[in-house]
C-alpha positions in Angstrom: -86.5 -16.9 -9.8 -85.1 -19.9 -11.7 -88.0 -22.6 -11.9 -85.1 -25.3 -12.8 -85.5 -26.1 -8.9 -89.0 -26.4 -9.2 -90.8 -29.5 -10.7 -94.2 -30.7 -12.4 -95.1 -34.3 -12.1 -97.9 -35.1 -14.4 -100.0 -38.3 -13.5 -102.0 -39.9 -16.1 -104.3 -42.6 -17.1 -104.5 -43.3 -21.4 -105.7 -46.5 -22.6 -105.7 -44.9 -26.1 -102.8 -43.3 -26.2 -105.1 -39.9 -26.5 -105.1 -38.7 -23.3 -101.3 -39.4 -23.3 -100.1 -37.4 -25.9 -102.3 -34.2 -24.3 -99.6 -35.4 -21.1 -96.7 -34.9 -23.1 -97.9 -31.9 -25.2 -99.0 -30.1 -21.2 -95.0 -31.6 -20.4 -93.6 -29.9 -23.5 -95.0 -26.4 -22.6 -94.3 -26.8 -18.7 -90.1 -27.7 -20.0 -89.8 -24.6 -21.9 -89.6 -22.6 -18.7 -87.1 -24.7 -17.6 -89.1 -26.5 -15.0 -88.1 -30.3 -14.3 -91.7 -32.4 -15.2 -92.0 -35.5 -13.9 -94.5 -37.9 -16.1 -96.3 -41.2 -14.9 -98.8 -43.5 -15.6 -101.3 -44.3 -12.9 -100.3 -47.9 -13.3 -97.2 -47.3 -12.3 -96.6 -44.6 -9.8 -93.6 -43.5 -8.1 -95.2 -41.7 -4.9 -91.6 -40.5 -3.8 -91.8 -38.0 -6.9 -95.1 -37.4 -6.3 -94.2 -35.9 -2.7 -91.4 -33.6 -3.9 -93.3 -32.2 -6.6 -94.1 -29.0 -6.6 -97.4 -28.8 -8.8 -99.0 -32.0 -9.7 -101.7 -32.0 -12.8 -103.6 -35.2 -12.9 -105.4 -36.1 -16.2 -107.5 -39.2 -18.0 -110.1 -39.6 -20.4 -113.5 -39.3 -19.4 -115.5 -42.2 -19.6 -119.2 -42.1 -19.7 -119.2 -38.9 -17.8 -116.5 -39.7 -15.4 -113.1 -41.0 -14.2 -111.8 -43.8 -15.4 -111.5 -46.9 -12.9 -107.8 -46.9 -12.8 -107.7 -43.1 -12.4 -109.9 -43.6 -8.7 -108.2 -46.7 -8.0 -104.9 -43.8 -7.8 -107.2 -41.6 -5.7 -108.1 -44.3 -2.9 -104.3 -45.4 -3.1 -103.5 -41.9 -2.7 -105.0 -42.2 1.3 -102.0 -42.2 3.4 -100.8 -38.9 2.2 -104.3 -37.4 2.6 -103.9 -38.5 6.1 -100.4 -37.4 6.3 -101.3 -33.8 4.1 -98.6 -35.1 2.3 -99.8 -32.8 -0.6 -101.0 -30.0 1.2 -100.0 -26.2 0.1 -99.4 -28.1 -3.7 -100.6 -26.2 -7.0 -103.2 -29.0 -8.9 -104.6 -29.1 -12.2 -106.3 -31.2 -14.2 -107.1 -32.4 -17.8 -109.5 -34.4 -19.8 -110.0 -35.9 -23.2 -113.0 -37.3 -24.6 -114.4 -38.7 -28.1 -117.1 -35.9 -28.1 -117.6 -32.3 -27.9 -119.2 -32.2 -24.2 -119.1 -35.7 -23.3 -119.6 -34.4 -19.8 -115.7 -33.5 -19.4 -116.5 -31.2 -16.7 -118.0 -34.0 -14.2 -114.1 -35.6 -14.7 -113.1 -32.0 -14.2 -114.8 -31.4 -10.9 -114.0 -35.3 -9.9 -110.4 -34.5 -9.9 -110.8 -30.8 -8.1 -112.7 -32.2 -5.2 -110.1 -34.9 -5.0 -107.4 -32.3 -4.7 -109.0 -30.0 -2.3 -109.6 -33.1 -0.1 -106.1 -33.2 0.0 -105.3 -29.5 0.8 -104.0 -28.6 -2.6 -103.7 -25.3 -4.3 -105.8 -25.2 -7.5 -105.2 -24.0 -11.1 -108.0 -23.5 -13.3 -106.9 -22.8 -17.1 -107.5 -19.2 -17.2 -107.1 -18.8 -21.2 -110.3 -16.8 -23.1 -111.2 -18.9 -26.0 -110.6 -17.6 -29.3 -113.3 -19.5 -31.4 -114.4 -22.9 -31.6 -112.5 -24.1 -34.6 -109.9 -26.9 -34.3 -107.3 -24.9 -34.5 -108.7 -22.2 -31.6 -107.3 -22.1 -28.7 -110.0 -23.3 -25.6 -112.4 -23.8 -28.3 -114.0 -25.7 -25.7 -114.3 -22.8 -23.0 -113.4 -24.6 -19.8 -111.9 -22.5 -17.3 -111.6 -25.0 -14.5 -109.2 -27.3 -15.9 -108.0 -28.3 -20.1 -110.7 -30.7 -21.9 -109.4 -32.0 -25.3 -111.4 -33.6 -28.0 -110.2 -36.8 -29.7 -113.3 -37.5 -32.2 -112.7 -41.3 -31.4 -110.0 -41.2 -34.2 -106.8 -42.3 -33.9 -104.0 -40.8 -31.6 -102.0 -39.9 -34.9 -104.5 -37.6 -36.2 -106.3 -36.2 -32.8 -106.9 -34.6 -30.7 -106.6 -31.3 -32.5 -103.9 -28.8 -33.5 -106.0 -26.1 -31.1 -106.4 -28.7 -28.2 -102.8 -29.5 -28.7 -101.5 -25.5 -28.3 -104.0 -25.3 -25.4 -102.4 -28.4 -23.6 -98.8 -26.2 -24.4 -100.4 -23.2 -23.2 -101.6 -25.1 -19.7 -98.3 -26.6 -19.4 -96.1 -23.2 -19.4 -99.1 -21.1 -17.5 -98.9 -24.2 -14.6 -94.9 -23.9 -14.7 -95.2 -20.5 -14.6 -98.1 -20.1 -11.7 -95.2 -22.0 -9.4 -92.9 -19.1 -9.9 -95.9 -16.7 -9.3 -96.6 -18.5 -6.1 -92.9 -18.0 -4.7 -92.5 -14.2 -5.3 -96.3 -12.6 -5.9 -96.0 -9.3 -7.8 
């Protein structure tokens, strides 16, 4: 199956720029099966693309153990599809970057999974074993239920890390790649 029909929108919030560049890194893996991806802020959303997308993979930082305001403000705009199902039988995932190590990423993790189920979506965990916990590992951090990225409250230029970086690639072609999965099963 070719997957250039199929298409990835990726729907973000960065203040930073941080969270942003783990968009485009999760975009660049999700292109190289030759899937279209479709990548917007939450500030400005284009809800036409949103509803012929395929997969949709919503991320933002997590701040102080949560979503970021503009990230639920997208959520409670998001009603009239939930009413609609709109979204239903979609494949979600989700990301999160944060300055530290824990940070309680998997609170914005779980936020953003009980939003999709509320909507009747299909979900994508990030099922990659992790290879070590230095920067340059893969899933250093362990999650399994959606990507968390560190950024070490440096600047974008220099984090997050190479590691969190090939992971975001990783979750970008393994998302692409679930879509095909999902059209002819094995």
């Amino acid at each position: 199956m070719s997957l250039s029909s199929k298409s990835v929108a990726i729907v973000y919030h960065s203040p930073y720029g941080h969270t942003a560049k783990v968009a485009n890194f999760i975009a660049d893996g999700a292109r190289e099966t030759g899937v279209q991806v479709h990548m917007m802020n939450v500030e400005h959303i284009d809800w036409d693309v949103l509803d012929a997308a395929d997969a949709i993979v919503f991320g933002c930082p997590t701040y102080m153990g949560s979503l970021t305001s503009a990230m639920k403000l997208f959520m409670e705009q998001s009603s009239k599809r939930w009413l609609a199902r709109s979204w239903q039988g979609k494949l979600a995932a989700a990301f999160t970057n944060g300055g530290g190590l824990s940070g309680d990423k998997l609170a914005v993790l779980q936020q953003i999974n009980l939003f999709a189920m509320q909507h009747g979506m299909l979900w994508s965990g990030l099922p990659l074993m992790p290879t070590g916990r230095a920067v340059t590992d893969l899933n250093r951090m362990s999650s399994f239920l959606g990507l968390m990225t560190q950024s070490d409250n440096a600047p974008v230029e220099v984090t997050p890390p190479e590691g969190d970086l090939k992971t975001a690639l990783w979750f970008g072609e393994y998302i692409a790649l679930t879509l095909a999965r999902l059209n002819h099963p094995a």
